[in-house]
N, CA, C and O atoms as a DFTB+ gen file, in Angstrom:
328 C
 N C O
     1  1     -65.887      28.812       3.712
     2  2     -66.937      29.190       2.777
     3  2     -67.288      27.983       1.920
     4  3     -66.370      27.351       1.396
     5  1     -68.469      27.646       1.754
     6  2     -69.151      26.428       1.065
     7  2     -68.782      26.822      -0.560
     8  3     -69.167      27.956      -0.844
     9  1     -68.503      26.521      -1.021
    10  2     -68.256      26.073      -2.946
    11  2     -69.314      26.516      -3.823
    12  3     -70.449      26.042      -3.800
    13  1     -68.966      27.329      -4.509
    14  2     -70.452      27.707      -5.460
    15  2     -71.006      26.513      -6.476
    16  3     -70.237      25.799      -7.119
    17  1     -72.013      26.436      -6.510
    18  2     -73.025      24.969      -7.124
    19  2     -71.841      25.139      -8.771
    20  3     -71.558      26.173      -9.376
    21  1     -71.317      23.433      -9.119
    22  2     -71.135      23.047     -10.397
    23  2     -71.193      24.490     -11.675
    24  3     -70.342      25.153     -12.268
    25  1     -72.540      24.454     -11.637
    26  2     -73.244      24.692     -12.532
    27  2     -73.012      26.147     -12.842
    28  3     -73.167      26.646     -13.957
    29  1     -72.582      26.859     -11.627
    30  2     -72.736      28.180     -11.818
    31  2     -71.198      28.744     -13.214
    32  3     -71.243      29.779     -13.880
    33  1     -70.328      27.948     -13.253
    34  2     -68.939      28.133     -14.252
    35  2     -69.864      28.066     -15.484
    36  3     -69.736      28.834     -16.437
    37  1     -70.965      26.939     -15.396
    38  2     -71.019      26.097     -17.284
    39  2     -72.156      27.474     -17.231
    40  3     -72.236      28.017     -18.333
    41  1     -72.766      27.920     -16.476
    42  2     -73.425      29.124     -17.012
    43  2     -73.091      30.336     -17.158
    44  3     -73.936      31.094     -17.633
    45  1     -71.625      30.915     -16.755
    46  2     -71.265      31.747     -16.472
    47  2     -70.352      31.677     -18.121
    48  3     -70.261      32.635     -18.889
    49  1     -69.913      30.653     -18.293
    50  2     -69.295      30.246     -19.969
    51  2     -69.943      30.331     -20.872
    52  3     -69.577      30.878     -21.913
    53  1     -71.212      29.739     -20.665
    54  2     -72.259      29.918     -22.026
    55  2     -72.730      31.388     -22.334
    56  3     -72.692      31.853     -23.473
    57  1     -73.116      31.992     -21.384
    58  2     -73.188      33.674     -22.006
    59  2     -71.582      34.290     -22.049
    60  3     -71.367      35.494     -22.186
    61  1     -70.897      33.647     -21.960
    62  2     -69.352      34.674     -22.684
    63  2     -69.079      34.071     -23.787
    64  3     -68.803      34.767     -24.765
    65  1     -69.086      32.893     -23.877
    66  2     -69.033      31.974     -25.185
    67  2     -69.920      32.769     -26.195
    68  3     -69.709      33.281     -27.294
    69  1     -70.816      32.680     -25.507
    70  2     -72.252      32.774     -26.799
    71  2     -72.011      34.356     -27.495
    72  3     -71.977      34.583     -28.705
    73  1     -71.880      35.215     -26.562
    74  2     -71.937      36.848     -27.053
    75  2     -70.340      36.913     -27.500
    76  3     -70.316      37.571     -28.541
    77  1     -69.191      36.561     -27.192
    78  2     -68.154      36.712     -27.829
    79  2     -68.588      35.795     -29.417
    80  3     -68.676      36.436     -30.464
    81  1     -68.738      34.843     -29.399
    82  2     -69.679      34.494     -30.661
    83  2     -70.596      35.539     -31.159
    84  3     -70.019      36.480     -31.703
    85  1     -71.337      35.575     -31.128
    86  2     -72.254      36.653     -31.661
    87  2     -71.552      38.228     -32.060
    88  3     -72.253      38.990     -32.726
    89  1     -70.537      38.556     -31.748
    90  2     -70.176      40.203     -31.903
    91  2     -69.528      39.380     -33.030
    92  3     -69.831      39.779     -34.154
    93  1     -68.464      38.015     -32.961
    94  2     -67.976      37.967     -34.181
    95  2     -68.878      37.746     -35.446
    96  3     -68.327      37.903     -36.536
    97  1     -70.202      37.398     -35.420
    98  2     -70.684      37.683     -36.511
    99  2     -71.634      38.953     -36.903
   100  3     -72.527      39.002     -37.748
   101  1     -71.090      40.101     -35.899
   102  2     -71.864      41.775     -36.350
   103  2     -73.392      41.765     -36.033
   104  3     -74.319      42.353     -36.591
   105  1     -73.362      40.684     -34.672
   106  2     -74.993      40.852     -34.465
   107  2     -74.673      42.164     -33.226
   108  3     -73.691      42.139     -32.485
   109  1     -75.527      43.049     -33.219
   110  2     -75.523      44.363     -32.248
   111  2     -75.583      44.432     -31.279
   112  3     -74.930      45.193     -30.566
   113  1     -76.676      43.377     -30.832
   114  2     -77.524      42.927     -29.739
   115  2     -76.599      41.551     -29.275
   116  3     -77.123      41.041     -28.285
   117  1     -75.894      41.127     -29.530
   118  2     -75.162      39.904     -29.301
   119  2     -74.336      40.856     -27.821
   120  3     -74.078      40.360     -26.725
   121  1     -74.142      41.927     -28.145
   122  2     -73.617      42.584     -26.709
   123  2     -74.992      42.613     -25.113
   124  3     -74.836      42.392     -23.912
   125  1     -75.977      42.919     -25.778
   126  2     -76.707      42.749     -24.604
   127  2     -76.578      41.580     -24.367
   128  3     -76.808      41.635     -23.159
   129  1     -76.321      40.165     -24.637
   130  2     -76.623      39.200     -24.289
   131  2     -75.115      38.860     -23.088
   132  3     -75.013      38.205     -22.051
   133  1     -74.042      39.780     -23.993
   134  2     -72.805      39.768     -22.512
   135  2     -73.176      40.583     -21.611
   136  3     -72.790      40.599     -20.442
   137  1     -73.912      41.268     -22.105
   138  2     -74.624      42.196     -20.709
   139  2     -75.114      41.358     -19.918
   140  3     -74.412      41.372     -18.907
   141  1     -75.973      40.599     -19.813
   142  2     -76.688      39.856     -19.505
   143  2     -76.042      39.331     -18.317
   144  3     -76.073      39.518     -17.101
   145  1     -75.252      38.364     -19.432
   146  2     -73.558      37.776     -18.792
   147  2     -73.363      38.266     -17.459
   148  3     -73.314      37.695     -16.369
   149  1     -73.254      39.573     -17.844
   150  2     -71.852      39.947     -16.612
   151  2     -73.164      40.687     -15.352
   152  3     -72.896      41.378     -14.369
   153  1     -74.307      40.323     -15.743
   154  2     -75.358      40.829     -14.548
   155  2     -75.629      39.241     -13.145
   156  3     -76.098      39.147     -12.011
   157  1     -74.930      38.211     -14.261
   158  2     -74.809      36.927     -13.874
   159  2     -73.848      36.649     -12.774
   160  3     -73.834      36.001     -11.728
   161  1     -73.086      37.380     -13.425
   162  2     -71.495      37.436     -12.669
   163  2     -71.644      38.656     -11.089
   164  3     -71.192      38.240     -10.022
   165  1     -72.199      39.873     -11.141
   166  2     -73.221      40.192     -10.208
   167  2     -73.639      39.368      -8.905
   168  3     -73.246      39.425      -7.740
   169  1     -74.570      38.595      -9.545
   170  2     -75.020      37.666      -8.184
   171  2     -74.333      36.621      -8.371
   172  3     -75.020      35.791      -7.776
   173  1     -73.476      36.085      -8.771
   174  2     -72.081      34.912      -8.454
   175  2     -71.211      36.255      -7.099
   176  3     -70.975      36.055      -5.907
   177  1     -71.022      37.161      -7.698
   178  2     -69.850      37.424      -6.955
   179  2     -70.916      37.953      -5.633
   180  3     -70.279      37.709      -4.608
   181  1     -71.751      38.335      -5.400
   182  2     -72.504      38.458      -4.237
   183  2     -72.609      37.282      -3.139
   184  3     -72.268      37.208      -1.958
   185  1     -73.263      36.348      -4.091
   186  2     -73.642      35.071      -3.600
   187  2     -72.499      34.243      -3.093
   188  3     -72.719      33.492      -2.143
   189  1     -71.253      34.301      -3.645
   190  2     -69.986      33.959      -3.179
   191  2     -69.126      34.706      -2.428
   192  3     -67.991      34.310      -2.163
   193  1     -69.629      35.896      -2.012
   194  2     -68.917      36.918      -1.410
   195  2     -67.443      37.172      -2.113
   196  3     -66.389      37.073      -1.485
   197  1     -67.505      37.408      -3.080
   198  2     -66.131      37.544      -4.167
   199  2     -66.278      38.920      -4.968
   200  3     -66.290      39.065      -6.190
   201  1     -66.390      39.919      -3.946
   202  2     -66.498      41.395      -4.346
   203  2     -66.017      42.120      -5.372
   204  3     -66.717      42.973      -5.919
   205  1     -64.333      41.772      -5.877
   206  2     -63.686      42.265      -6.636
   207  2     -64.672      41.941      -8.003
   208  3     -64.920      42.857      -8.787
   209  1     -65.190      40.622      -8.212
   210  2     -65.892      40.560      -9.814
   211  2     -67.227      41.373      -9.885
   212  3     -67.756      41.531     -10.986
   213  1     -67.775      41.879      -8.791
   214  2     -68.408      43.182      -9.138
   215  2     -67.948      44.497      -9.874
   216  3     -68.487      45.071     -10.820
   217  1     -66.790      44.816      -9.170
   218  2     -66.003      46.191      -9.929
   219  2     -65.962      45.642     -11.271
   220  3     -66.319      46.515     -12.063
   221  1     -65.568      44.158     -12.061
   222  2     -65.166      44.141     -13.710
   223  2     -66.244      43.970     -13.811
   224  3     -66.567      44.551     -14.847
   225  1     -67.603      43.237     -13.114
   226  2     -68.177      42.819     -13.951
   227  2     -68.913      44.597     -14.208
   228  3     -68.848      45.008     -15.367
   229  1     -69.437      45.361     -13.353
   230  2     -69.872      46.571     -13.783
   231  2     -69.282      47.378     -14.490
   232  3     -69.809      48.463     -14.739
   233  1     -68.332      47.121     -14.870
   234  2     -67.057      48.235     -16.366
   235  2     -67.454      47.187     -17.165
   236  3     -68.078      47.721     -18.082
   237  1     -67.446      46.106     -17.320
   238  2     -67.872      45.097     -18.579
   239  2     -68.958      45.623     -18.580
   240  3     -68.774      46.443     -19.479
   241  1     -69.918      45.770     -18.264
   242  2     -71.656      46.453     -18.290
   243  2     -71.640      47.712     -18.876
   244  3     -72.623      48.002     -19.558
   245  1     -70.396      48.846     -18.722
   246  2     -70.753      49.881     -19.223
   247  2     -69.827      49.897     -20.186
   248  3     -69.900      51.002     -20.724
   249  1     -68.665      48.991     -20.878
   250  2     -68.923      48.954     -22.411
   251  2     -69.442      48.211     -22.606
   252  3     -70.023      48.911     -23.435
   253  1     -69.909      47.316     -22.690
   254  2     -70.925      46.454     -23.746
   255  2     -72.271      46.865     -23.897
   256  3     -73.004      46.321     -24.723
   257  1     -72.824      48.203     -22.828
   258  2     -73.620      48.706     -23.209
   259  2     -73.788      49.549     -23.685
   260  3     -74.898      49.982     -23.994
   261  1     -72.263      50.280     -23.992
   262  2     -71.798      51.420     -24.844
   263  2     -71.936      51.147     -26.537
   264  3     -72.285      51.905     -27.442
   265  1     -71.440      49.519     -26.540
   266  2     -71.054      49.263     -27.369
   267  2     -72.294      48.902     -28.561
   268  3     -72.194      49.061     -29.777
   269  1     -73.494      48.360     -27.782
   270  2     -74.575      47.980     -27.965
   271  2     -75.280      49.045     -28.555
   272  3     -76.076      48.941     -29.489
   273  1     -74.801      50.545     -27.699
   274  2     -75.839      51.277     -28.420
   275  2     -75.042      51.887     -30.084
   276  3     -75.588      52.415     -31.053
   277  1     -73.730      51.566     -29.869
   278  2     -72.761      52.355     -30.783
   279  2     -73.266      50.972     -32.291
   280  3     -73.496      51.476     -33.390
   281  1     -73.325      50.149     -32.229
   282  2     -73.532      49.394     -33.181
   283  2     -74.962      49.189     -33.728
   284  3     -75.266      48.781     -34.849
   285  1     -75.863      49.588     -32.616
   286  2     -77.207      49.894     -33.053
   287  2     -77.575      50.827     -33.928
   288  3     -77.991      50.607     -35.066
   289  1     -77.414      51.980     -33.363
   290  2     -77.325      52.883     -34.516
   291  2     -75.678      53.098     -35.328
   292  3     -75.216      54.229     -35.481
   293  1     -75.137      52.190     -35.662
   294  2     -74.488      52.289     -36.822
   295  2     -75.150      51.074     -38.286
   296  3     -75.024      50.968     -39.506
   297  1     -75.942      50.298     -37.018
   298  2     -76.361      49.084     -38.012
   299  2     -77.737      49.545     -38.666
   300  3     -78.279      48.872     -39.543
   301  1     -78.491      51.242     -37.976
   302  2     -79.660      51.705     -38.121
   303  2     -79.261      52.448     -39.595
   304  3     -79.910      52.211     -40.613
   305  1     -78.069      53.408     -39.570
   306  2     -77.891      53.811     -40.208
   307  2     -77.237      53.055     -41.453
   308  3     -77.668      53.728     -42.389
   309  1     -76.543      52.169     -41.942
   310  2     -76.481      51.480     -42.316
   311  2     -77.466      50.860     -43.535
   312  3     -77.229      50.698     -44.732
   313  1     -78.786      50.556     -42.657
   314  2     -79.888      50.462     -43.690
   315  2     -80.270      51.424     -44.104
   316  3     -80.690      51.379     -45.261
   317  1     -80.298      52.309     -43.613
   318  2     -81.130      53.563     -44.049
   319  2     -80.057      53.751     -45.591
   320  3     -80.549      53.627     -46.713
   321  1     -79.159      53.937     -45.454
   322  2     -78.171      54.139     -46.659
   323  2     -78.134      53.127     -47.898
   324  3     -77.820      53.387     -49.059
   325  1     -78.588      51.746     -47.279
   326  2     -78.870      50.920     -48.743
   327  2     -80.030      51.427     -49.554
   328  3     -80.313      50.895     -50.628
C-alpha cells in the first residue's frame, strides 16, 4: 500500500489542535470544528483503507455533536438570564 501524502497528519493535527483549543476557551461551536475534524479522518481512513478509524472517528461525531448542541443551548440560555 502506497503512504498517505505528508500533509494529510499536519491536517489531521490542526483541526484536533485547534477545537481541543477552542472547547478550552467555552467557544460552543469550537466542537463543530472537531466535527469537522473527524469527517477528515473519514476520508483518510477510506482513502487509506484503514477502516477501524471510521468506527472512532463516527462516535467522535456523535459526541461532539451532542456536545455542540448541549453547549449551544446552555450558552443560549445563559444570555437570556443576564
Amino acid at each position: 500500500m502506497e503512504s498517505p501524502a505528508w500533509w494529510w497528519s499536519w491536517l489531521l493535527m490542526s483541526f484536533g489542535v485547534t477545537g481541543l483549543y477552542l472547547v478550552g476557551k467555552k467557544k460552543w461551536w469550537a466542537w463543530l470544528i472537531s466535527f469537522a475534524g473527524e469527517c477528515l479522518w473519514v476520508i483518510y481512513a477510506i482513502t487509506t483503507r484503514q477502516y477501524g478509524f471510521v468506527v472512532f472517528a463516527l462516535t467522535y461525531m456523535v459526541v461532539f455533536l451532542k456536545n455542540a448542541i448541549q453547549w449551544k443551548s446552555e450558552n443560549v440560555e445563559d444570555t437570556v438570564q443576564l
